[in-house]
Structures are given as structure tokens and as C-alpha cells.
PAKOL-829632 format. One record per residue (C-alpha): residue number from 0; residue in three letters; x, y, z. Coordinates in steps of 0.02 Angstrom, whole numbers, plus 50000, padded with zeros to 5 digits. Layout:
BEGIN
<num NUM residu ALA xx X yy Y zz Z>
...
END
This chain:
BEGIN
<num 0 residu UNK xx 50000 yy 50000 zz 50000>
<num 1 residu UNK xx 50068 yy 50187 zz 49945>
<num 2 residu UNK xx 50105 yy 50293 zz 50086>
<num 3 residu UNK xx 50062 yy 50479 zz 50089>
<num 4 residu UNK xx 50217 yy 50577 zz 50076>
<num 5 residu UNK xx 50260 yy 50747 zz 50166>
<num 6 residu UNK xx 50364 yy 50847 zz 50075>
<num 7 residu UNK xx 50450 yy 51026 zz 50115>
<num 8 residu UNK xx 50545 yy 51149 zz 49996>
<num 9 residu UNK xx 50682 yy 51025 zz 49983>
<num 10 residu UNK xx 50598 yy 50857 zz 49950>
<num 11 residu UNK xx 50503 yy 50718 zz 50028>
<num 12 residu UNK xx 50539 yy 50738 zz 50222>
<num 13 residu UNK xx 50447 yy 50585 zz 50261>
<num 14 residu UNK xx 50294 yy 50448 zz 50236>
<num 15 residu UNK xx 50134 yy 50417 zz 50347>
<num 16 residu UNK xx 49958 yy 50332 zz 50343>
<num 17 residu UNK xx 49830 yy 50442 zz 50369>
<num 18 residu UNK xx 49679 yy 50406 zz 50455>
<num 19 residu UNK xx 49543 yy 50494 zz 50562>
<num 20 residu UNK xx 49458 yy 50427 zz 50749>
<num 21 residu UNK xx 49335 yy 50473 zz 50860>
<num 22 residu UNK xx 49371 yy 50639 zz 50776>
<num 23 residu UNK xx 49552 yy 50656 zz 50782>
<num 24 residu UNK xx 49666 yy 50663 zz 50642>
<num 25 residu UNK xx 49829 yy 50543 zz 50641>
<num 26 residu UNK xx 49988 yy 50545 zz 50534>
<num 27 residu UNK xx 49996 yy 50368 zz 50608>
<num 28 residu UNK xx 50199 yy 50288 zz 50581>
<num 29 residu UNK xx 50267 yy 50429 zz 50519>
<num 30 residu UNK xx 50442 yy 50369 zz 50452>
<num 31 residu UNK xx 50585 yy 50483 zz 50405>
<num 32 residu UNK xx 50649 yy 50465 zz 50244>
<num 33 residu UNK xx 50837 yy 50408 zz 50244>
<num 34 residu UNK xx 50952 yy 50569 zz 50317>
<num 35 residu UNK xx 50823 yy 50665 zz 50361>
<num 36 residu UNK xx 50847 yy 50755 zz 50528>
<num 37 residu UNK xx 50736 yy 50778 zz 50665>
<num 38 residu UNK xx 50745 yy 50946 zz 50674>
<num 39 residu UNK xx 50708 yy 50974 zz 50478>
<num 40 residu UNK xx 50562 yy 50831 zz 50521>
<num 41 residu UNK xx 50512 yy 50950 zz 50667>
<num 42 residu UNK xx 50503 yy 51093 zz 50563>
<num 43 residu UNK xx 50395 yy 50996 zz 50404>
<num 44 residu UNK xx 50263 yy 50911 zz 50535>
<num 45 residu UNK xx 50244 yy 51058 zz 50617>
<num 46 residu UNK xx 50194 yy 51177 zz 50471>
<num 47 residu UNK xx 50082 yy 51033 zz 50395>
<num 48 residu UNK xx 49989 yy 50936 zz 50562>
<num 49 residu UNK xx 49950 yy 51077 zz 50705>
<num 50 residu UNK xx 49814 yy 50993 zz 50809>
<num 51 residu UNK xx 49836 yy 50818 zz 50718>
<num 52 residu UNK xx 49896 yy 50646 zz 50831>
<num 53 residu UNK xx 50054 yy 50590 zz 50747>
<num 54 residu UNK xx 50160 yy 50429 zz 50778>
<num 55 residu UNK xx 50339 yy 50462 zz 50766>
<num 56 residu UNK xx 50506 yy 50373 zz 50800>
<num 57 residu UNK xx 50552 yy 50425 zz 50976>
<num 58 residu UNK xx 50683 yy 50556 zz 50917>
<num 59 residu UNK xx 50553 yy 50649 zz 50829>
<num 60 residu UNK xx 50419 yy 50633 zz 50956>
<num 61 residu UNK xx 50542 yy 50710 zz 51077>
<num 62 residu UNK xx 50563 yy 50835 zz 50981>
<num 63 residu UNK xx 50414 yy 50884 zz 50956>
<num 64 residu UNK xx 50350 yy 50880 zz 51135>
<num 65 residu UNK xx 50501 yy 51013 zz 51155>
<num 66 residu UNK xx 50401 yy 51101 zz 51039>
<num 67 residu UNK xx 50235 yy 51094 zz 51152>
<num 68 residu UNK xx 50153 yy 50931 zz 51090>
<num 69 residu UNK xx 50108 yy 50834 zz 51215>
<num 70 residu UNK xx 50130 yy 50660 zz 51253>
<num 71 residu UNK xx 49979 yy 50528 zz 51255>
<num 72 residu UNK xx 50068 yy 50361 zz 51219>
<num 73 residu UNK xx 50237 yy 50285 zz 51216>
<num 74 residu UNK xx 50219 yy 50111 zz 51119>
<num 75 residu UNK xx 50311 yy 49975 zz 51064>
<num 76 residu UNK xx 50243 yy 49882 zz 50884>
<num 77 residu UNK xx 50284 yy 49683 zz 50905>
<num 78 residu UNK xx 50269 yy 49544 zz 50788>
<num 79 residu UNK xx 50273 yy 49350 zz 50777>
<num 80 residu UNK xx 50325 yy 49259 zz 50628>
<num 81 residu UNK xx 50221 yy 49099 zz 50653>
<num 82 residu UNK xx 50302 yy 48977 zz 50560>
<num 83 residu UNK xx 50303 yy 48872 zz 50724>
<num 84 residu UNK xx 50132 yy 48838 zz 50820>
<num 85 residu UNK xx 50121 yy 48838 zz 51006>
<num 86 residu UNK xx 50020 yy 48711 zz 51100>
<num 87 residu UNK xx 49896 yy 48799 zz 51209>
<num 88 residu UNK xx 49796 yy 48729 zz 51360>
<num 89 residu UNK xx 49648 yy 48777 zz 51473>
<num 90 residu UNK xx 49668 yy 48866 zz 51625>
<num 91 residu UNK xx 49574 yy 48746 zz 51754>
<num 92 residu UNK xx 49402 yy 48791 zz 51791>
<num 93 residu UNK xx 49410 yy 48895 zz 51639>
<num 94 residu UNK xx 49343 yy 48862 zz 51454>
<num 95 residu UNK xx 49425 yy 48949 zz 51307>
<num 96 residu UNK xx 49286 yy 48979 zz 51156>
<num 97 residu UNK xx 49270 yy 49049 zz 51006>
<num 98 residu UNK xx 49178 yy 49247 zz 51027>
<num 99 residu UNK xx 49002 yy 49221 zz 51051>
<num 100 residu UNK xx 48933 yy 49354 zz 51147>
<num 101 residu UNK xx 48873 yy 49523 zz 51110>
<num 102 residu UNK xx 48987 yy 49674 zz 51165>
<num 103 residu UNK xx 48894 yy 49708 zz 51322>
<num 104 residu UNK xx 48952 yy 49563 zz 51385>
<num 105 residu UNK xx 49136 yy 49603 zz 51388>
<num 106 residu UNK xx 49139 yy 49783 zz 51448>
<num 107 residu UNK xx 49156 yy 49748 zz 51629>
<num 108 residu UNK xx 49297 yy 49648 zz 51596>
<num 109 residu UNK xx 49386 yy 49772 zz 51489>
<num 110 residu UNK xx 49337 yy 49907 zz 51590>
<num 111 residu UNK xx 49408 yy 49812 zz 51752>
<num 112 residu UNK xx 49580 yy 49765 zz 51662>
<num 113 residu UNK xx 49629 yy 49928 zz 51664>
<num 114 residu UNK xx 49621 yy 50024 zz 51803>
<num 115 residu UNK xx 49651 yy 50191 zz 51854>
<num 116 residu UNK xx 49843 yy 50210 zz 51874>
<num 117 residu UNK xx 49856 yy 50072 zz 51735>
<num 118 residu UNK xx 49966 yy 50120 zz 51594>
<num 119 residu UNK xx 49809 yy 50109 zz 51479>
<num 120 residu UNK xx 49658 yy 50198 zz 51580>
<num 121 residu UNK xx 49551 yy 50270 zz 51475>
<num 122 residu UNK xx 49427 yy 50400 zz 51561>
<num 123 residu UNK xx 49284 yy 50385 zz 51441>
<num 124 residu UNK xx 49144 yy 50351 zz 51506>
<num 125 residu UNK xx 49058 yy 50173 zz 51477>
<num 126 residu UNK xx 48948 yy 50189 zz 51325>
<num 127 residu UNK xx 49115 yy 50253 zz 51240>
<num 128 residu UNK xx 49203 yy 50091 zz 51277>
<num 129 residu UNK xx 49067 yy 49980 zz 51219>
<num 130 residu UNK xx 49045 yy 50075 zz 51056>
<num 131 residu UNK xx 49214 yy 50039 zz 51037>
<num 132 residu UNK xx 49182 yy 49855 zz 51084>
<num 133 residu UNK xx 49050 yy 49844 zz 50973>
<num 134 residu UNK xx 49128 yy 49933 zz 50841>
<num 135 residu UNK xx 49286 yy 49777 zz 50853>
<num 136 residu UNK xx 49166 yy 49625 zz 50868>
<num 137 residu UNK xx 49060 yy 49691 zz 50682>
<num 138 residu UNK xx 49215 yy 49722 zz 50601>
<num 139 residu UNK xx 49185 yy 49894 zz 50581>
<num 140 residu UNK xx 49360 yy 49955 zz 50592>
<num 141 residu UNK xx 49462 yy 49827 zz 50596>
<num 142 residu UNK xx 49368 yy 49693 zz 50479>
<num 143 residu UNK xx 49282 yy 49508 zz 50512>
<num 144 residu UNK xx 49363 yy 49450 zz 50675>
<num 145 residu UNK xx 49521 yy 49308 zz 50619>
<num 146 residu UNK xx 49496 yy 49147 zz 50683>
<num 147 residu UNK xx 49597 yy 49125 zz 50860>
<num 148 residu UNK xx 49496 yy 49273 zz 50926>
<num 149 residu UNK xx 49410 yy 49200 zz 51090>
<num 150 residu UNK xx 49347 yy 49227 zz 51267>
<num 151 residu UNK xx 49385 yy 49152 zz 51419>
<num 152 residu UNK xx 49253 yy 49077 zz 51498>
<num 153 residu UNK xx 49237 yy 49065 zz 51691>
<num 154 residu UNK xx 49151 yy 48936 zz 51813>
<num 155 residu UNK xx 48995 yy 49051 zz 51820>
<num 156 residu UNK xx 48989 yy 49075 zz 51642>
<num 157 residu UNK xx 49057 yy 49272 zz 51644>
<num 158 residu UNK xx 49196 yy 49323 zz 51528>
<num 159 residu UNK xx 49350 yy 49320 zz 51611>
<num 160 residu UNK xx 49471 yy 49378 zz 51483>
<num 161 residu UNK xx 49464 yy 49390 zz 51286>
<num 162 residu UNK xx 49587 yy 49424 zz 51127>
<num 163 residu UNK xx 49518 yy 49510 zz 50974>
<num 164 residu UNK xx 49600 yy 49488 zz 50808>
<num 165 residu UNK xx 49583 yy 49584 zz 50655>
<num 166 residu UNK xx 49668 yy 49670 zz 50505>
<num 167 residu UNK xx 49737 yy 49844 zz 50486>
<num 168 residu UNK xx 49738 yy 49895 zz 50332>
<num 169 residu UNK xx 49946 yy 49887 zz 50255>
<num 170 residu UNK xx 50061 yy 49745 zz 50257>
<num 171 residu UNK xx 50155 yy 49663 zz 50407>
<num 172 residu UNK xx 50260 yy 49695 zz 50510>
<num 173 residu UNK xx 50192 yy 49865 zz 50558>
<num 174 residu UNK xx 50006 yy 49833 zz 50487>
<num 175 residu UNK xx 49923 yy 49671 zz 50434>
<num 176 residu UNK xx 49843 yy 49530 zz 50538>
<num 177 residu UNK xx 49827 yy 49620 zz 50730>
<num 178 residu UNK xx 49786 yy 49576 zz 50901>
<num 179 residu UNK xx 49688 yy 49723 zz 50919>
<num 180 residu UNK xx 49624 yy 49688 zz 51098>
<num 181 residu UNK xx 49699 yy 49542 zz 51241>
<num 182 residu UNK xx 49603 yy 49596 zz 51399>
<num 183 residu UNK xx 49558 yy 49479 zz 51562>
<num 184 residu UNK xx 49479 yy 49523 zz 51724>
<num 185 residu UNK xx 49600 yy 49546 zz 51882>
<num 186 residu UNK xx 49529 yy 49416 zz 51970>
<num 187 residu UNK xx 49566 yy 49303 zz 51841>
<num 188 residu UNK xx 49730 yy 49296 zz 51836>
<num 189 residu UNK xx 49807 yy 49139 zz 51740>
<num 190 residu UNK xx 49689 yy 49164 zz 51598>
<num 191 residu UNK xx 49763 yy 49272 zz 51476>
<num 192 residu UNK xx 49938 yy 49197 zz 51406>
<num 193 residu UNK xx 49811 yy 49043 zz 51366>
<num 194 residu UNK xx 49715 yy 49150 zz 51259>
<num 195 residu UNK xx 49856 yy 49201 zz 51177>
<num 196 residu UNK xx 49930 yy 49028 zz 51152>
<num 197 residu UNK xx 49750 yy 48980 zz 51098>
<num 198 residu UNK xx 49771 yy 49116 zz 50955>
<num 199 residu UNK xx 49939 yy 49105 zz 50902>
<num 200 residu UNK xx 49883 yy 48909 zz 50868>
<num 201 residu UNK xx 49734 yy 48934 zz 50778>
<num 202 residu UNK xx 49759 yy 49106 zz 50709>
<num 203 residu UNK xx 49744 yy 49072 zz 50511>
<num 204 residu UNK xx 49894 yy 49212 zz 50453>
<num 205 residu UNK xx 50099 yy 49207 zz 50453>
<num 206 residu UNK xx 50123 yy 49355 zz 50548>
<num 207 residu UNK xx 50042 yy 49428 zz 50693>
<num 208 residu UNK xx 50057 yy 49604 zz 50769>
<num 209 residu UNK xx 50019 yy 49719 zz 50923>
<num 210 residu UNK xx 50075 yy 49862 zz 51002>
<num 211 residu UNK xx 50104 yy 49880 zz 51182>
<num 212 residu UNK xx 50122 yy 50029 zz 51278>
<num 213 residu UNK xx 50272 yy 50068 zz 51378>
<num 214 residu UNK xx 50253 yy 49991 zz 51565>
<num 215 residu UNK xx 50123 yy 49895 zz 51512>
<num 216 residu UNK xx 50205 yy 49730 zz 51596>
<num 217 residu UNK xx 50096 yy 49634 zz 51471>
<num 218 residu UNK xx 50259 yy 49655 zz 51355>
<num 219 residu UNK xx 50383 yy 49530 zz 51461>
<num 220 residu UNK xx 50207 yy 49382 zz 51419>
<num 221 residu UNK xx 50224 yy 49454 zz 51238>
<num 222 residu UNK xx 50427 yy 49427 zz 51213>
<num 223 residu UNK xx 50396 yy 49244 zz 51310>
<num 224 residu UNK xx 50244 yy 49195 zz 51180>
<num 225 residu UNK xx 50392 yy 49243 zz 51050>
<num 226 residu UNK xx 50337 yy 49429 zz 50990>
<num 227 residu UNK xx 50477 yy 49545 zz 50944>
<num 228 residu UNK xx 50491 yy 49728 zz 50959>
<num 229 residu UNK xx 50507 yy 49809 zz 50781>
<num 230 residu UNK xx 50467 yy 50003 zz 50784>
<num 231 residu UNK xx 50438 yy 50102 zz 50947>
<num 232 residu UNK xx 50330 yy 50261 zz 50943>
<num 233 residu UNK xx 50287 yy 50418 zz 51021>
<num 234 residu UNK xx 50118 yy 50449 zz 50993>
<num 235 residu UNK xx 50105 yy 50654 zz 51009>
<num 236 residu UNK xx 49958 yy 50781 zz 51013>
<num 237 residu UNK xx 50032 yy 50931 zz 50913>
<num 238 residu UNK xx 49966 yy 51126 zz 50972>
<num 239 residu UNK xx 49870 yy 51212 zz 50815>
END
């Protein structure tokens, strides 16, 4: 997939993927052309993006917090090349199924997963993060969920923990197949590198991505399943 290019007096300065959410605009993995420097890359975004989200390389999105943007994520892309299958078991107590419930029945987990203080609280309020739920399970944004997507049953029949997969539009490793949600409840703890195992086994692709943010100590379960860190970004809110 062509990339759109931002250019300056002197050339190309650099290549993004644009996209728009919940009614922000992103310059998502925003790459630097070869000898570009940051500060000419400052300069370019700057003049072009005031009040977009863009996803830099962590020299850049230094750079331009120096400049007044302001920080919302630090993020780590990872991929698996899949050529070898892990086995995958059930917790005890627990069953591991393919998703079939509605949204609504997932939100408390999500929401409970993280917490404020958590690395990934989101204050939204809860009709917010059920759209968004929704939005994942009808393949709105992401597509069809891939086969290895699945929920973690508990004794009682609640969801205790779930992985969504989809497909970002682009090719791996910094788009393609995606593990666009791995969630479980805190009380369930034991539940969610089987749900990953369960995935990576059934998951019907070659390579698998996710991004993780920084301090998120779900990345240490990610480099044991076999991910690998391949681009890390600074996601930064530029001033107008």
C-alpha cells in the first residue's frame, strides 16, 4: 500500500498513513525518509499537522513535545513470525471459546483490566468503551474477526478475559493481521497467556502484530509467547 508523503521545499521529508478517529486526525507511523533530521522533520510536521495525533520514532516525538506537543502514548509495535505453532491449554476451571457474545458482555471485563493508574486507563465514560467494543466485534474498523479470537470463559459462565483479532489495513510487520484487543479480568489471573497461546495456534495468518504501551508489563508475556519489538513510537498531540 502507497504511503502519503510529506514533502517541504527541499523534497520528501517523510511517509505516513493517514487516518481519522473518534474525531482526531493521525499521521499514524510517520517514518523519516533516509538522512532526514529531526529537526528538519520537526520543522515539516509542524507547518503541515498543528492539532493532528502523529506517531513518530522516539527522536522525533521528543522533539516535538520540546516544541509543546504533548505526550499521550509511548508504544512498542511487536510481531510474531508463526512459522512454528504453540500448544495451548485451558486454565482449570476455565473454558476457552470461540467469541460468542454480544459486546455488552465484555465491557466489565475490559473496563476492570485497566484500572486507574494502569498504563492504559482510558477516562471515557462506559457507553464510549462499548461503542468501541462493538465497533471491534462487527468488524467495523478493523474487519471480520480472524479465527483464534476467543473469550475466556469462567466457572459462572462470565467472561474472564478475551483476545480480538483483526486486520489493519497495510502489510506486516507494522500493519496486517493484529491483536487488536487481549484483555482479562484481575481476578482472573492465569487466563490470559492461554488466550494468547489459543490464538497464536489457531490464528489462520503468518504474521501477527500488536502494540504495547510502555510499562504495560503485558510486554515481558508478549517477548515469552515469541513477539519481537520492531518500531517504537511516540504517539504526540501537536498545538494548532
Amino acid at each position: 500500500m502507497e504511503r502519503t508523503a510529506l514533502a517541504d521545499d527541499d523534497g520528501v521529508v517523510g511517509r505516513y498513513d493517514p487516518y481519522e478517529r473518534d474525531g482526531y486526525r493521525y499521521a499514524d507511523l510517520f517514518d523519516r525518509e533516509p538522512g532526514v533530521s529531526v529537526e528538519r522533520a520537526a520543522a515539516a510536521v509542524l507547518a503541515r499537522f498543528g492539532g493532528m495525533r502523529i506517531a513518530a520514532d522516539e527522536p522525533l516525538g521528543r522533539s516535538l513535545m520540546e516544541r509543546g506537543g504533548r505526550l499521550l502514548r509511548h508504544a512498542h509495535l511487536m510481531s510474531h513470525d508463526l512459522r512454528e505453532r504453540p500448544g495451548w491449554q485451558e486454565p482449570d476451571g476455565y473454558r476457552l471459546i470461540d467469541v460468542d457474545r454480544p459486546a455488552a458482555d465484555l465491557l466489565d471485563t475490559y473496563r476492570a483490566a485497566f484500572p486507574l493508574g494502569h498504563v492504559d486507563f482510558r477516562d471515557e465514560p462506559p457507553e464510549v468503551t462499548l461503542n468501541d467494543l462493538e465497533s471491534h466485534l462487527g468488524g467495523r474498523e478493523f474487519g471480520p474477526l480472524l479465527h483464534g479470537s476467543g473469550l475466556a470463559v469462567a466457572p459462572d459462565g462470565t467472561v474472564a478475559g478475551a483476545i480480538l483479532i483483526g486486520v489493519l489495513p497495510g502489510d506486516p510487520p507494522l500493519n496486517g493481521p493484529w491483536v487488536i484487543e487481549l484483555f482479562r479480568h484481575p481476578s482472573h489471573r492465569g487466563t490470559g497467556r492461554p488466550l494468547l497461546d489459543r490464538a497464536l495456534a489457531l490464528v489462520p495468518v503468518d504474521v501477527l502484530g500488536l502494540i504495547v504501551s510502555e510499562g504495560n508489563p503485558a510486554r515481558w508475556v508478549y517477548e515469552d509467547a515469541g513477539f519481537r519489538v520492531v518500531s517504537t513510537r511516540l504517539v504526540v498531540q501537536l498545538e494548532r
